[in-house]
C-alpha positions, 0 to 999 in steps of 0.5 A: 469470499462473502467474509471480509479477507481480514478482520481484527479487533483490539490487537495488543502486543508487547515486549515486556514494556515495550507496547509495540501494538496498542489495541488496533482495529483492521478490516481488509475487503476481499479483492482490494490492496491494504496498505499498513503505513509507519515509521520505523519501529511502529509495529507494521510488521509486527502486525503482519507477523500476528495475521501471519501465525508467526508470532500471537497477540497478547490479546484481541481477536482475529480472522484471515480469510475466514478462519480465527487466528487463535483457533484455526491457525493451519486454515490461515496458513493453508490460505496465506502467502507472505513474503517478507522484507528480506529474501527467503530464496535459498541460493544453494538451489536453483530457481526451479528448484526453490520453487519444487521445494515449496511444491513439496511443503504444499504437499503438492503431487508430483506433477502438479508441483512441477507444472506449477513452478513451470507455469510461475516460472513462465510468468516471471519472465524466470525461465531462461535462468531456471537452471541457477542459483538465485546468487547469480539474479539481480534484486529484481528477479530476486524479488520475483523468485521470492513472490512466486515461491509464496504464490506456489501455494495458490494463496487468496491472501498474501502479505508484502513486508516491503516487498519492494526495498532495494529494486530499482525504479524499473524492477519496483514498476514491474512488481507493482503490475504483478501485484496488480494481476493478482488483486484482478485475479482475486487475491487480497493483499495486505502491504506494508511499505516505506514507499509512499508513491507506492501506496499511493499507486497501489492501495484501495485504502491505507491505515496509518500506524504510529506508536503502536496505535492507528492514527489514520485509516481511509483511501488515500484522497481521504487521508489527503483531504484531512491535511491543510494546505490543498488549494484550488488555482484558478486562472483568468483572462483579465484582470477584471475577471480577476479581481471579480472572483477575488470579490465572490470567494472572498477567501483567497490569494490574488496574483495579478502578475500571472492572473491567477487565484488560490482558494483554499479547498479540500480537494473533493468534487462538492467543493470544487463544484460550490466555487466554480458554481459561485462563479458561475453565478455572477457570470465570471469567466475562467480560463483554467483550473488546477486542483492542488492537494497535499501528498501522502507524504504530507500525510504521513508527516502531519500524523506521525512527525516523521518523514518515511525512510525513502524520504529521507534518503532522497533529501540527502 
């Protein structure tokens, strides 16, 4: 697609006084991973809900794969698929036959329908349990049923709602490499997670939402560099060396007990080559070097005051 896969502008939306979206912006690339961040109640899947067609906005405009939101609502349809944050497998069928049903709201002849959910069947690794119902899976095939219902469609956008809450380590892995395959294959998805090592793994760039306002949009070494506290640690030989370098950069932190230096940096290349170039300049050896920036958790933490969901449960 020559057009970006999603584009918003002035998004508003809100119940009765309560302002869940407050004018954002959004532009999603074609063939990229967008991940939508927030606290709980932020507005992330309301947002999804608007781009989706389920709900409208009170005002703004909006094109998902080319076609307007307010005009051409059944052209986004026809090229979205969403899958969102609980289960939409029905468990009184069988997985093959959940996937025949959504072959046949796609309108999809006959054949065509059923070499579709043979093939999806396939790459899911759902065939040998085909023939059951989905109360027999576990949450990560679950999980994997749910999206190959919503590839069944052929979509060239598709939106996650945390499409990952409940699966184990292994399961969220094996999702992550789905979605991998799809964005390689051209398909542009826009995510929403309480996961932050997930976008983080994820995302080619990530819009932070709180309050119903975007307080943060970039890749996620660029919202990593806006927060204090990277630093670059530098070890020595000697103590010579050492205090040498302490003299050149003049702002850092000496420890003379492990023979390291730790000079506060943004993290990025230019930086990191003005103080090796420094040091360079008045002939002082380094043995090492480690770049240490803030993670996306302290990202989240720094703009919005709160700690994610997944955060919190693993502190306890």
């Amino acid at each position: 697609m020559s057009h970006p896969a999603i584009s918003a502008t002035g998004l508003r939306k809100s119940y009765g006084d309560n302002v869940v979206l407050n004018g954002i912006d959004l532009h999603v690339a074609p063939g990229t991973i967008f991940s939508l961040l927030g606290p709980n109640g932020a507005g992330k899947t309301t947002a999804v809900n608007i781009l989706s067609t389920l709900i409208s906005a009170d005002a703004g405009t909006a094109t998902v794969a080319g076609h307007d939101l307010a005009t051409e609502p059944d052209g986004v349809r026809a090229a979205i698929g969403l899958t969102g944050q609980f289960s939409a497998v029905d468990n009184l069928l069988t997985g093959e036959e959940n996937l025949l049903l959504m072959a046949d709201l796609h309108h999809l002849p006959r054949r065509e329908g059923r070499g579709r959910a043979a093939a999806l069947l396939d790459r899911f690794d759902l065939t040998d349990v085909a023939k059951k119902t989905p109360a027999t899976y576990s949450g990560g095939m679950r999980r994997k049923l749910d999206l190959a219902m919503t590839l069944v469609g052929d979509p060239k956008v598709i939106f996650l709602d945390e499409p990952t809450t409940g699966l184990d380590p292994r399961s969220r892995r094996t999702m992550w490499d789905t979605i991998r395959d799809l964005v390689a294959n051209g398909v542009t998805i826009f995510l929403t997670t309480q996961h932050l090592d997930e976008a983080d793994q994820l995302a080619d760039r990530i819009a932070v939402l709180d309050g119903g306002r975007l307080v943060a949009q970039g890749t996620p070494d660029e919202l990593k560099r806006q927060v204090p506290g990277g630093h670059l640690q530098l070890r020595f030989p000697d103590p010579v060396a050492l205090h040498r370098a302490s003299s050149t950069l003049r702002v850092s932190t000496e420890d003379e007990e492990n023979l390291t230096l730790r000079v506060p940096t943004d993290g990025s290349i230019t930086a990191l080559r003005a103080v090796l170039d420094r040091l360079d300049a008045d002939a002082v050896a380094v043995d090492s070097l480690t770049v240490h920036t803030p993670d996306l958790d302290d990202v989240f933490l720094s703009l919005t005051g709160h700690r994610t969901e997944a955060t919190k449960e693993l502190a306890k």
